[in-house]
C-alpha positions as CSV (number, residue, x, y, z in Angstrom):
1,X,-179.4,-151.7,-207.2
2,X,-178.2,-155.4,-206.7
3,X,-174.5,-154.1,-206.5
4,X,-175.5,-152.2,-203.5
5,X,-177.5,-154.5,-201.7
6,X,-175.6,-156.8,-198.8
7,X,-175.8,-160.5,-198.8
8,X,-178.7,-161.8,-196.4
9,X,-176.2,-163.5,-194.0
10,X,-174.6,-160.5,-193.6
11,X,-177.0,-158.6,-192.4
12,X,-178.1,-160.8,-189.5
13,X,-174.9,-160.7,-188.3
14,X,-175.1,-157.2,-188.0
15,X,-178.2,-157.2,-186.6
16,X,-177.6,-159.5,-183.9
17,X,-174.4,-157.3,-183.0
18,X,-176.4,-154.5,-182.6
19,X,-178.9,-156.3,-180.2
20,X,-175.8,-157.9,-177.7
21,X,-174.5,-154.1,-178.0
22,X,-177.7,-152.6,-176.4
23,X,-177.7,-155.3,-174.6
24,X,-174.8,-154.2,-172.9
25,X,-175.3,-150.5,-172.7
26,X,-178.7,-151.6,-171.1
27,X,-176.6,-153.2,-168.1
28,X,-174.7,-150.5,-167.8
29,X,-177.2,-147.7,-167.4
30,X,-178.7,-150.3,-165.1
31,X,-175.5,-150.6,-162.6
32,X,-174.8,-146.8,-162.9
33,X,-178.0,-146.1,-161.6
34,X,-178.1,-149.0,-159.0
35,X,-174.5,-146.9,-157.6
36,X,-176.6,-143.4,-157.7
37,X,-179.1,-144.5,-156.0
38,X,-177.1,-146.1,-153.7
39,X,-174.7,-142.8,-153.1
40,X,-177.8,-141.0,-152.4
41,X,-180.2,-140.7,-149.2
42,X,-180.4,-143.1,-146.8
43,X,-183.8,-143.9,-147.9
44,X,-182.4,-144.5,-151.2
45,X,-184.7,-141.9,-152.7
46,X,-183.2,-141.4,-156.4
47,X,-181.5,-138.1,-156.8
48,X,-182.6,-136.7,-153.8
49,X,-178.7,-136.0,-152.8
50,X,-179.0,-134.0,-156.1
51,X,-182.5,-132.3,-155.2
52,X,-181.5,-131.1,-151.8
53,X,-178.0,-130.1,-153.1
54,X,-179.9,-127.7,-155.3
55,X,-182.6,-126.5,-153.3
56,X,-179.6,-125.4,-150.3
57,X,-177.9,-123.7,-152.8
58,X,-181.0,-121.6,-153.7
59,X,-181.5,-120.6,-150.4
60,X,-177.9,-119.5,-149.8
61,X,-177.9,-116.9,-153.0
62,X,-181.2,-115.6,-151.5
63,X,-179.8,-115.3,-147.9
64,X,-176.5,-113.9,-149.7
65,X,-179.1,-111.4,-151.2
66,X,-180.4,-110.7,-148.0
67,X,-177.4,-109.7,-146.4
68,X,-175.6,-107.8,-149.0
69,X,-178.9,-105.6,-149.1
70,X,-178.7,-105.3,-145.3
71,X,-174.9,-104.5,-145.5
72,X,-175.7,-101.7,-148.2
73,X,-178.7,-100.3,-145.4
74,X,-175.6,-100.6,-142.4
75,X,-173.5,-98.9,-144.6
76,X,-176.0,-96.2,-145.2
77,X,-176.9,-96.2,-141.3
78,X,-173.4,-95.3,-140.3
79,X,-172.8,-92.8,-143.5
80,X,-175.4,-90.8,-142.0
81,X,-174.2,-91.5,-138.4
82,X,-170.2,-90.2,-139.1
83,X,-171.9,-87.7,-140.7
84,X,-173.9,-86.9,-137.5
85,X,-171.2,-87.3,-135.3
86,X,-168.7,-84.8,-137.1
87,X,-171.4,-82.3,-137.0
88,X,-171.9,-82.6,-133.0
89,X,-167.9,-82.8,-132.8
90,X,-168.0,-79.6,-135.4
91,X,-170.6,-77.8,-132.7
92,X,-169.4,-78.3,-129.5
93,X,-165.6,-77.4,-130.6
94,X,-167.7,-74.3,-131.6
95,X,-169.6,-74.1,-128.3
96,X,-165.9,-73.7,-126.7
97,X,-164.6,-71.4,-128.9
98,X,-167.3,-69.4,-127.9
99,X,-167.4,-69.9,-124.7
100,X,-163.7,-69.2,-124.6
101,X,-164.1,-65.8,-126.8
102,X,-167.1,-65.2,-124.6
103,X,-165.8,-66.2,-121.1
104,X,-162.8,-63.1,-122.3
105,X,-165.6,-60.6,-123.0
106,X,-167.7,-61.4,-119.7
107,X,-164.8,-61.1,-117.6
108,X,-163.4,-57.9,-118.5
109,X,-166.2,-55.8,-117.1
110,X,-165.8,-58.7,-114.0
111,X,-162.6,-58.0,-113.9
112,X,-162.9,-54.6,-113.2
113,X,-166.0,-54.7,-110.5
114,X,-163.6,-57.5,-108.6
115,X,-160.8,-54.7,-108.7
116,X,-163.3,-51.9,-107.5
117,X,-165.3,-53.4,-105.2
118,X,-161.9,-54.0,-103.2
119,X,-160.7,-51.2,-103.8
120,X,-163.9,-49.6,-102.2
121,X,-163.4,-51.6,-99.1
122,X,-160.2,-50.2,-98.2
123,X,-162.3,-46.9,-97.6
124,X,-163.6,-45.6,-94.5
125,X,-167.0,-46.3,-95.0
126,X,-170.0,-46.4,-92.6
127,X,-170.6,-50.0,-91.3
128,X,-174.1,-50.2,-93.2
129,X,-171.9,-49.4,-96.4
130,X,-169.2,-51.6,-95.6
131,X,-171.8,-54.4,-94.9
132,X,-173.4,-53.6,-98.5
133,X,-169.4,-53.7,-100.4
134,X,-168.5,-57.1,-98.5
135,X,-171.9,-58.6,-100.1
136,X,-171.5,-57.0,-103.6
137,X,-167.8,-58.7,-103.6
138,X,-169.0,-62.0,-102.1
139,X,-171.6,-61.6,-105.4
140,X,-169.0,-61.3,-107.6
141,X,-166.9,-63.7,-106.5
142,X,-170.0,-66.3,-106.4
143,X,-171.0,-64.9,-110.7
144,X,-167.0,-65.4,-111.2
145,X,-166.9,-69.5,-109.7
146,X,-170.0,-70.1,-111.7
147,X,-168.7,-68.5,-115.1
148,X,-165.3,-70.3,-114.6
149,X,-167.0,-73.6,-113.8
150,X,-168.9,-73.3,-116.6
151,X,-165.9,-72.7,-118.7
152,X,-163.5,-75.4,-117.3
153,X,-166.2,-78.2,-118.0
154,X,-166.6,-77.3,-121.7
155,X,-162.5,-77.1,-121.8
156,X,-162.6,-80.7,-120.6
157,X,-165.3,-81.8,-122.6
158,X,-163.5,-80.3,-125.3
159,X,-160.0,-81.6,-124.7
160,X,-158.3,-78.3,-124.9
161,X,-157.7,-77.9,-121.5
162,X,-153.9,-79.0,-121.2
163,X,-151.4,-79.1,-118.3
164,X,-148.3,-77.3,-117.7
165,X,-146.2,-78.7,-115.0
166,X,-143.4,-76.8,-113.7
167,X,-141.9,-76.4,-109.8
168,X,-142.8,-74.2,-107.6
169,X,-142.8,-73.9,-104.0
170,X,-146.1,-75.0,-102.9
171,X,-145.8,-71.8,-100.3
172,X,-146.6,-69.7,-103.7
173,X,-150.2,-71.6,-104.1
174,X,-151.1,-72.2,-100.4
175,X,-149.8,-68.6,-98.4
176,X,-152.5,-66.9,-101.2
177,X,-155.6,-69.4,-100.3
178,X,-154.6,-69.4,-96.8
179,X,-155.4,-65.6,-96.7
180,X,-158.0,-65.4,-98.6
181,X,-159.8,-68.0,-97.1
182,X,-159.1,-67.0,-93.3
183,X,-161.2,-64.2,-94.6
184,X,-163.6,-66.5,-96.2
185,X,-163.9,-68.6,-93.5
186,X,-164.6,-65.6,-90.8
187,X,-167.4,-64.2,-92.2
188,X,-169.3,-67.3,-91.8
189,X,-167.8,-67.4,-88.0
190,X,-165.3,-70.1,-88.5
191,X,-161.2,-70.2,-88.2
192,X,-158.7,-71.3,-90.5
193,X,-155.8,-73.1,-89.2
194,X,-153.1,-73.2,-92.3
195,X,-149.6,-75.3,-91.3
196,X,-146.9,-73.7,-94.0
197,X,-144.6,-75.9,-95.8
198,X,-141.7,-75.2,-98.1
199,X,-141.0,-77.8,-100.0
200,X,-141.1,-77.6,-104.2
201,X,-143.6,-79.7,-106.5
202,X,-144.0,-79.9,-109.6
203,X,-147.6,-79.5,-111.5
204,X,-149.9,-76.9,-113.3
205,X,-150.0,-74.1,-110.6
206,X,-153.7,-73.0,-111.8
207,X,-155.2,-76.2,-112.1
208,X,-153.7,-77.0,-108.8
209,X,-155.1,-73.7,-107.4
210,X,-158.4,-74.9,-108.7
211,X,-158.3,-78.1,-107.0
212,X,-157.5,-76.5,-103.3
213,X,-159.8,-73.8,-103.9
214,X,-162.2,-76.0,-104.9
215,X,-161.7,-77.9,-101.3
216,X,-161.8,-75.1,-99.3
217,X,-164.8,-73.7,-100.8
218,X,-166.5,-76.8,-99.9
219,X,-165.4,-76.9,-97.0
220,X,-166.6,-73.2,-95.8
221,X,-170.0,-74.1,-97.8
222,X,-170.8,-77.2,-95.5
223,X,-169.6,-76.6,-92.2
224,X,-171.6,-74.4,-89.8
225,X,-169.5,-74.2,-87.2
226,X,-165.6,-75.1,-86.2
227,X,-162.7,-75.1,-88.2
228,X,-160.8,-75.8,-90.9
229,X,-157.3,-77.4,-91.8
230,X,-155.1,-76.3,-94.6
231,X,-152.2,-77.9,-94.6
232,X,-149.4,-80.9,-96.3
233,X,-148.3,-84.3,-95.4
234,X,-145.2,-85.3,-96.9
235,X,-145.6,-89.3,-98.2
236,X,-142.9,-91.2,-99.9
237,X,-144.1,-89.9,-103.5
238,X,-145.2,-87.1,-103.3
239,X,-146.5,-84.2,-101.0
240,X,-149.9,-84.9,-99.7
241,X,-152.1,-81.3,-99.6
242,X,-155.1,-81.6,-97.8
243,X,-158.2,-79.5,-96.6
244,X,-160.2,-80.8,-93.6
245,X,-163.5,-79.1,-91.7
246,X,-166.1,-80.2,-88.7
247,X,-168.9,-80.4,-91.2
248,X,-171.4,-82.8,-91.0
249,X,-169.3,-85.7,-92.7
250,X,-170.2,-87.5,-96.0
251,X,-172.6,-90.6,-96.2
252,X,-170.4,-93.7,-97.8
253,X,-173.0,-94.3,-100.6
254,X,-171.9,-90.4,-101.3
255,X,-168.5,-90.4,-101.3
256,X,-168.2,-91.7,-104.9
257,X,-171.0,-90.0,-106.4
258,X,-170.3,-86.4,-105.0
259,X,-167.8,-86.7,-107.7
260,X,-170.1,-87.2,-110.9
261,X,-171.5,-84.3,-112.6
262,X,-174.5,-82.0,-111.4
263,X,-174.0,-83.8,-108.3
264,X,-174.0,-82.2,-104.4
265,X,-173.8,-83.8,-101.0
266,X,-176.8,-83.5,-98.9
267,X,-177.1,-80.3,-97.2
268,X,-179.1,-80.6,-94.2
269,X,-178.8,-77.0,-93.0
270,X,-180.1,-74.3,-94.8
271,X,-177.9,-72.4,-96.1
272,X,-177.3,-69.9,-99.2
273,X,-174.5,-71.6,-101.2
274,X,-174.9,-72.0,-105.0
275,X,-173.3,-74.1,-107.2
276,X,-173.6,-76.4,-110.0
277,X,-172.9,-79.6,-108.5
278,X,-169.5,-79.3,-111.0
279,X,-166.7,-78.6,-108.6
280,X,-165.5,-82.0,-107.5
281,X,-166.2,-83.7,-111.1
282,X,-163.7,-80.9,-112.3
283,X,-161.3,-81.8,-109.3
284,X,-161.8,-85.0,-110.9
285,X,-161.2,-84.5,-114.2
286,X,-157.7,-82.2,-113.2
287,X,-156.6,-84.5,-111.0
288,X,-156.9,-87.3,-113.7
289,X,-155.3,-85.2,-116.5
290,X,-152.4,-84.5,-113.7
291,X,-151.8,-88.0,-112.3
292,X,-152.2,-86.5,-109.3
293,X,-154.1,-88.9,-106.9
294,X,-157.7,-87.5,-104.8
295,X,-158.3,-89.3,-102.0
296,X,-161.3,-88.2,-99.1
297,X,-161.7,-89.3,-95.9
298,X,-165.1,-88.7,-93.5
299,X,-166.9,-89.3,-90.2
300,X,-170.9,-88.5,-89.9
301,X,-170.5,-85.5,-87.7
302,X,-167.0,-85.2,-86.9
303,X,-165.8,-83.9,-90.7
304,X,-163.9,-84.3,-93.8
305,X,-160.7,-84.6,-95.5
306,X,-159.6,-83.8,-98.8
307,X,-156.3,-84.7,-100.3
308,X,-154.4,-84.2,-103.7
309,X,-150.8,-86.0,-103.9
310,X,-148.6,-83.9,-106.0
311,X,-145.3,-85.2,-106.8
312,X,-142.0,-83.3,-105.6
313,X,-140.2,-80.9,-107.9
314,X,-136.6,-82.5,-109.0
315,X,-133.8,-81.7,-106.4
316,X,-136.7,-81.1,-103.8
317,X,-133.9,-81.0,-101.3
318,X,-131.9,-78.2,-102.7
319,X,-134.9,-76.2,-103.7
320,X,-136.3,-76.0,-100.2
321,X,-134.5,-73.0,-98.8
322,X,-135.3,-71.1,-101.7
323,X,-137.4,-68.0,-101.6
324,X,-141.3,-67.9,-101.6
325,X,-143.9,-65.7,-100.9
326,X,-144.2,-64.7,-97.7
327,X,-148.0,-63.4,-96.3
328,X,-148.8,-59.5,-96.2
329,X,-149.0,-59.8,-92.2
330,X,-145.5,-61.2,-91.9
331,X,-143.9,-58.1,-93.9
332,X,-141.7,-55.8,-92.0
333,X,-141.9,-52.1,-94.0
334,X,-145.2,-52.4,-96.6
335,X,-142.9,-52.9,-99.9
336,X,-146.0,-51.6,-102.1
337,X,-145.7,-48.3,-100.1
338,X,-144.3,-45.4,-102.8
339,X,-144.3,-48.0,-105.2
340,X,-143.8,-47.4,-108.8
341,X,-146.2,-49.5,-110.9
342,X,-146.9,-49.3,-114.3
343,X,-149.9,-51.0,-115.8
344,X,-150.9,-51.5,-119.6
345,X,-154.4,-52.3,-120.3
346,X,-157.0,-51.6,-123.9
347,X,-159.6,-51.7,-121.2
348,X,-160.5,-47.8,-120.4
349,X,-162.5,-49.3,-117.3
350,X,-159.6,-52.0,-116.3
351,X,-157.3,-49.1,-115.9
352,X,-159.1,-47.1,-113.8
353,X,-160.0,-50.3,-111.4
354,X,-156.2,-50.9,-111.2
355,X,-155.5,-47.1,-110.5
356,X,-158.0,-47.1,-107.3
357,X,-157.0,-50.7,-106.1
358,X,-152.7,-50.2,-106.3
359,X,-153.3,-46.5,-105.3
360,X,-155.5,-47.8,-102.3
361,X,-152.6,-50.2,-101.4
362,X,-149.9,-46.9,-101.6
363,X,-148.8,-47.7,-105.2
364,X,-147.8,-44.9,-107.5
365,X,-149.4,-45.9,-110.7
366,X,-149.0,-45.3,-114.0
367,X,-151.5,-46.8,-116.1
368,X,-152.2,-46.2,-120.0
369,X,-153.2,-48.3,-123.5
370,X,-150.1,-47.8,-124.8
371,X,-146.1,-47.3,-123.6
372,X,-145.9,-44.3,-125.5
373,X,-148.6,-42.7,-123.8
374,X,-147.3,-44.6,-120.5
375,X,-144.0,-43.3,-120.8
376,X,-145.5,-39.4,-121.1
377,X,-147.0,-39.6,-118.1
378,X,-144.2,-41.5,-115.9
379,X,-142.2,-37.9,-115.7
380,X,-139.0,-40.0,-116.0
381,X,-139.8,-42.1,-113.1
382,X,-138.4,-46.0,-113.4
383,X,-141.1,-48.5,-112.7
384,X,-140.5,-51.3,-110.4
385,X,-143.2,-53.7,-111.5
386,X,-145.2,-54.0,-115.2
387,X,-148.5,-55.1,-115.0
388,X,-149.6,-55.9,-118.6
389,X,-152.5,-57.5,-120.1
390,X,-151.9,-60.2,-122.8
391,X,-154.6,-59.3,-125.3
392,X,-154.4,-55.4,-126.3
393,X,-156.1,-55.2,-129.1
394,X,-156.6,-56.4,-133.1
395,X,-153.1,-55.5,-135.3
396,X,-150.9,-54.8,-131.6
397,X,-148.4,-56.7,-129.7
398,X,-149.1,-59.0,-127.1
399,X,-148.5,-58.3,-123.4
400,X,-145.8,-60.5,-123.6
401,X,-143.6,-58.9,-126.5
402,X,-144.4,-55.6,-125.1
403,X,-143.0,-56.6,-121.7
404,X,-140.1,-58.4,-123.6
405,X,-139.2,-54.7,-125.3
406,X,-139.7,-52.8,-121.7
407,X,-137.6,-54.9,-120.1
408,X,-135.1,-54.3,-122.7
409,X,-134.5,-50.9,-121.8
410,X,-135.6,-50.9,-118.0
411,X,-133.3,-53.9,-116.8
412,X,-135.0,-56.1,-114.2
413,X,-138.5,-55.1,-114.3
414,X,-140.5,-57.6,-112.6
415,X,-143.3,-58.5,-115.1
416,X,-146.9,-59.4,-114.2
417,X,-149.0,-60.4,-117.6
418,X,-152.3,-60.9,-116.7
419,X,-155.1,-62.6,-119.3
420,X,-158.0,-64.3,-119.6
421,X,-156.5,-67.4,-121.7
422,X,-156.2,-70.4,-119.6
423,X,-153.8,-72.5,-122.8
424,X,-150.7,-74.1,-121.0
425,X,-148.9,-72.6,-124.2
426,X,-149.6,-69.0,-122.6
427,X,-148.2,-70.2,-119.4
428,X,-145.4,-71.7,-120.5
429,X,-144.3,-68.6,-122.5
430,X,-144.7,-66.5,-119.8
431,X,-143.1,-68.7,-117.5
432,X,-139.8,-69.2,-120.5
433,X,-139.9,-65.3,-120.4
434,X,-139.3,-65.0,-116.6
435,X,-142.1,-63.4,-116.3
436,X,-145.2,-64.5,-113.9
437,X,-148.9,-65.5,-114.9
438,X,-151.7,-63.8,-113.4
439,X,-155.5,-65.3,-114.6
440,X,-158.8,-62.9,-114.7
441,X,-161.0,-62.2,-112.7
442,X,-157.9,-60.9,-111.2
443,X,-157.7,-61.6,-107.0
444,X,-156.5,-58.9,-105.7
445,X,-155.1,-60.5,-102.4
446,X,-153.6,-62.5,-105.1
447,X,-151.8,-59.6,-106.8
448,X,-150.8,-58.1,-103.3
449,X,-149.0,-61.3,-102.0
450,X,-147.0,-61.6,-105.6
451,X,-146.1,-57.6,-105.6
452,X,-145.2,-57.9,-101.9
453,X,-142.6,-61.2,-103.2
454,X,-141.6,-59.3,-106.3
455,X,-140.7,-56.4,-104.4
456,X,-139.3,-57.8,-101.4
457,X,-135.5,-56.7,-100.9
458,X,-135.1,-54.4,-103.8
C-alpha cells in the first residue's frame, strides 16, 4: 500500500492549493453577486428585477388567454351576424320580387277598371251618375298612387330600380300632366296655368314623370284655393321644371324633413287626401339616382315652389324644332276618328276595357290574345297603331317580338307596348325597337295624347 501512498509534503501542498482556490471562487461568487444586486431595483432588493420580470410575463400569457378567447367569442358574434344579415338581404330581395310579381297581378284587374271607368264617363249619363263615375275614377286613381308608392320604395330599397336616360322633348312629359292635372286641379275649384316649352333633355322619362307628378299632386292636395304653375326655367345647366301653388307655404324646420320617410307637412285644413308620407322621399331618392338637383322654395301663406334641374339633351339646339306632342284641344280634325287600332292583350277583361275606351274615343278596334285570331277579325283592314302588352303569357312571345314580326309585314306601324315592368332594360329595348313605352295602370289621357302624336299627319 506504501507504493500508493504520497509523501506527506506533498500533500499539504495540495491541500493548501485547494484552500487559495476556494478562496478565490469565494471572491468571485461574492463580486458577481455585489453586480446583480446592483443591476437590480433601486432598492437594491436581490433578484427582484428577476421576480417582477417573471411575474409580468405571467400576466401577459393570461391576458393573451383572455383575448384570444374573446377573439374566438367576436368571431362567433359576427359568424352568426353575416349569417343574419344574408338572411334579411335573402328576404327583402324576396319581399320585391314579390311585390314586383304581385304589383303585375294587382294591376291587371286595375288596369282594366282605370280603362272602364273612363270609358264610362264619355257616356251621357245623368249628373247623379256622372258625379258617382268621377268618384269611382278619383278612387282608383288614389288605390293606383298608393300601390305604386308602395312598389317604388321597395325597388329603391332593393336597388333594382335603375335609370334609363334618353332625350326627349320635355313637351312629351309636361303637355300629358298639364291635361290631366287642369282636370285635377278643377274639381277642387282651382286653375292650372301650364307655360309650354320645347326644348330636349335627357333623363328617365318615367321617373321624371314621377317626380312632376309627384309635385303637382302635392300641390292640388295642399292648396284650397288659387292656382297652380307648371312650367320651365331655362338655367345655364340644365332646364329648371318647376311646380308652384298659393298653399299655405311650408314651415323652415319642415322643409328638410317633409322629405324623410312616413313624413307629411302639416295640414291645417281638413281635407280628404291620403298618402303615405312617401312621395317626396321617393322624389328624393330619383332625383339622387338621376343627378338631377331638387330645390323648394316657400312663403307662410303666399305658396310653394318645386324644382327638378334636368340636364339638356346633346345638340339641344338642333333638336328644338323637332316634333312633340301637341294637346287633344289644339288638334284640327280628331286623328283617332275612324281609326284603325289593333290591340293584343292575354287579359280577357283588358281587352274589353280597351274596346269600350278606343271605341269611345271613335277608334275602330281590333283587339284579340293572339295575331292569328287578330288578323281573322281585321277583314283585311291595315292597322294604323299596335297596342300590345309585353307579358302574354307562359311559353309565348313577348309584346315586343310580336310587334317586331307585325311590323315586318305591315311597314310603319306605330307600336305602343304597354306592361307593368318598370326595369330600364324593358325601356331601353322598347325604345332601341322604335317603339314607345306605355306603364300600367294605363292613363288614358295618357294614351290619347300619344295616339293623337302617332297619328298626326298620316
Amino acid at each position: 500500500m506504501a507504493l500508493f501512498q504520497l509523501p506527506d509534503s506533498q500533500q499539504g501542498d495540495d491541500i493548501a492549493a485547494l484552500r487559495e482556490e476556494n478562496h478565490r471562487l469565494r471572491k468571485v461568487c461574492t463580486a458577481l453577486m455585489e453586480r446583480v444586486e446592483s443591476g437590480g431595483s433601486p432598492n437594491g432588493a436581490p433578484y427582484a428585477a428577476f421576480e417582477r420580470s417573471v411575474l409580468l410575463a405571467e400576466q401577459v400569457r393570461e391576458r393573451t388567454d383572455a383575448l384570444h378567447r374573446t377573439l374566438d367569442e367576436l368571431s362567433q358574434v359576427n359568424a352568426r351576424l353575416l349569417a343574419a344579415n344574408a338572411e334579411a338581404h335573402a328576404a327583402n330581395v324576396s319581399k320585391t320580387k314579390f311585390l314586383a310579381a304581385v304589383s303585375h297581378d294587382l294591376l291587371q284587374p286595375l288596369n282594366a277598371a282605370r280603362l272602364f271607368a273612363s270609358a264610362l264617363e264619355t257616356h251621357a249619363l245623368p249628373e247623379s251618375s256622372q258625379a258617382l263615375v268621377g268618384h269611382i275614377g278619383r278612387s282608383l286613381k288614389d288605390v293606383e298612387g298608393l300601390l305604386g308608392t308602395l312598389v317604388d320604395i321597395s325597388r329603391l330599397d332593393a336597388g333594382v330600380l335603375h335609370a334609363d336616360k334618353a332625350p326627349f322633348a320635355v313637351s312629351t312629359l309636361l303637355d300629358a300632366l298639364a291635361e290631366e292635372y287642369r282636370q285635377v286641379a278643377g274639381v277642387r275649384g282651382l286653375t292650372l296655368h301650364y307655360v309650354p316649352s320645347r326644348v330636349w333633355v335627357e333623363s328617365d322619362l318615367a321617373l321624371l314623370a314621377r317626380v312632376v307628378r309627384n309635385f303637382l299632386s302635392n300641390a292640388v292636395r295642399y292648396t284650397e284655393h288659387g292656382h297652380l304653375l307648371l312650367g320651365c326655367r331655362r338655367r345655364a345647366d340644365g332646364l329648371e321644371i318647376m311646380v308652384g301653388d298659393t298653399g299655405p307655404g311650408i314651415p323652415e324646420p319642415q322643409r328638410k324633413a317633409i322629405f324623410l320617410e312616413f313624413r307629411r307637412a302639416s295640414q291645417p285644413q281638413a281635407n280628404h287626401s291620403r298618402g303615405l308620407g312617401l312621395g317626396l322621399a321617393i322624389v328624393d331618392r330619383i332625383s339622387t339616382m338621376l343627378d338631377h338637383p331638387v330645390t323648394l322654395a316657400s312663403r307662410l301663406g303666399h305658396g310653394s315652389l318645386f324644382s327638378i334641374l334636368v340636364p339638356y339633351a346633346a345638340s339641344c339646339g338642333a333638336l328644338e324644332g323637332g316634333s312633340s306632342p301637341v294637346p287633344s284641344a289644339q288638334w284640327g280634325d280628331d286623328p283617332l276618328q275612324g281609326c284603325v287600332v289593333w290591340v293584343v292583350d292575354d287579359d280577357p277583361a283588358i281587352i274589353e276595357g280597351m274596346q269600350a275606351l278606343l271605341g269611345s274615343w271613335g277608334c275602330r278596334v281590333r283587339a284579340a290574345a293572339t295575331v292569328s285570331a287578330l288578323e281573322a277579325a281585321s277583314d283585311g283592314e291595315r292597322p294604323a297603331v299596335l297596342l300590345v302588352d309585353y307579358h302574354l303569357g307562359e311559353h309565348r312571345e313577348n309584346g315586343i317580338d310580336l310587334a317586331a314580326r307585325l311590323r315586318r309585314r305591315y311597314p310603319g306601324l306605330a307600336t305602343v307596348v304597354i306592361t307593368a315592368n318598370h326595369e330600364a332594360s324593358l325601356k331601353r329595348a322598347t325604345r332601341e325597337a322604335g317603339m314607345h313605352c306605355l306603364l300600367k295602370p294605363l292613363k288614358p289621357l295618357r294614351l290619347k295624347m300619344l295616339l293623337g302624336t302617332l297619328l298626326e299627319g298620316r
